[in-house]
C-alpha positions in Angstrom: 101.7 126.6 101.5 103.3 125.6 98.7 101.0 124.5 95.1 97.9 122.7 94.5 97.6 119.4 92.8 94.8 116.7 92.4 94.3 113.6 93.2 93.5 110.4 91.5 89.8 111.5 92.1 90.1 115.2 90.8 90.0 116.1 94.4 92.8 119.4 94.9 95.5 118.4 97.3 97.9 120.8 98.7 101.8 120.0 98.3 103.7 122.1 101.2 107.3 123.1 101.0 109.8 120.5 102.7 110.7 121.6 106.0 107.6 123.6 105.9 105.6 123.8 109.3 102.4 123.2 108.9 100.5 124.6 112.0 96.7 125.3 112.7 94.0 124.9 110.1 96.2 124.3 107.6 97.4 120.7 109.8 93.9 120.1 110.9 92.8 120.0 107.1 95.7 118.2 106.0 95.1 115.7 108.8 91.5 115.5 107.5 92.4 114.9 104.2 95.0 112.4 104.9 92.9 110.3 107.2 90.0 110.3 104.3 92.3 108.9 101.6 94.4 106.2 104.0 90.4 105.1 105.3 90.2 105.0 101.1 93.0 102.6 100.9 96.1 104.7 100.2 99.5 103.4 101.8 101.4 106.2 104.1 104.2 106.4 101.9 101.6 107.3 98.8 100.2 110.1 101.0 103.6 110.9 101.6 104.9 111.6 97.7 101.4 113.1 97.5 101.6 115.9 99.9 105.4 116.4 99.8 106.3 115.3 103.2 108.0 112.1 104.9 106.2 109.4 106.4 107.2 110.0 109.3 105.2 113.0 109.4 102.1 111.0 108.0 102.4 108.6 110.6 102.5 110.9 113.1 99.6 112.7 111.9 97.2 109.6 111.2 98.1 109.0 115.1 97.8 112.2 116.5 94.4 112.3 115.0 93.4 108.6 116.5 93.1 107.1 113.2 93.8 103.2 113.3 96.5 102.4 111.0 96.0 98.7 109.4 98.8 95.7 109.8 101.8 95.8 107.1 100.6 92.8 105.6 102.5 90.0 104.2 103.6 87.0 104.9 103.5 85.4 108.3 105.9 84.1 110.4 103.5 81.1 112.0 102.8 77.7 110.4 101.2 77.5 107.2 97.5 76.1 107.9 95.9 72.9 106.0 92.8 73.7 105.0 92.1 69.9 103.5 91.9 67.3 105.4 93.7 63.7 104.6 
């Protein structure tokens, strides 16, 4: 495991090595952690910087551990609605 930093909350968060395998307890806690702060708000790719890995492996791990991962947001490809009435 590679060193320990905090978060935005003082909370100690553990940055693995790239290409590191992260197997075990060590994946379950991560997983744990990661699904706390993305239920907290944070994007993917901020978890991402944070830990030292891709998104990719985020993603996969928010999924693997059935959490439900929110819409991209943005703009919509439908009709603009009227909300007044003429």
């Amino acid at each position: 495991m590679g060193d320990a930093r905090s978060d935005a909350g003082g909370k100690r968060m553990a940055k693995y090595a790239k290409g590191a395998r992260v197997t075990g307890p060590a994946r379950a806690k991560l997983a744990d952690d990661v699904a706390k702060q993305y239920a907290r708000g944070k994007s993917i790719r901020e978890l991402a910087e944070k830990n030292g890995r891709s998104y990719g492996f985020v993603h996969r791990l928010l999924v693997e551990n059935n959490v439900t991962l929110r819409g991209r947001g943005g703009a919509t490809r439908g009709k603009a609605r009227s909300s007044s009435k003429a």
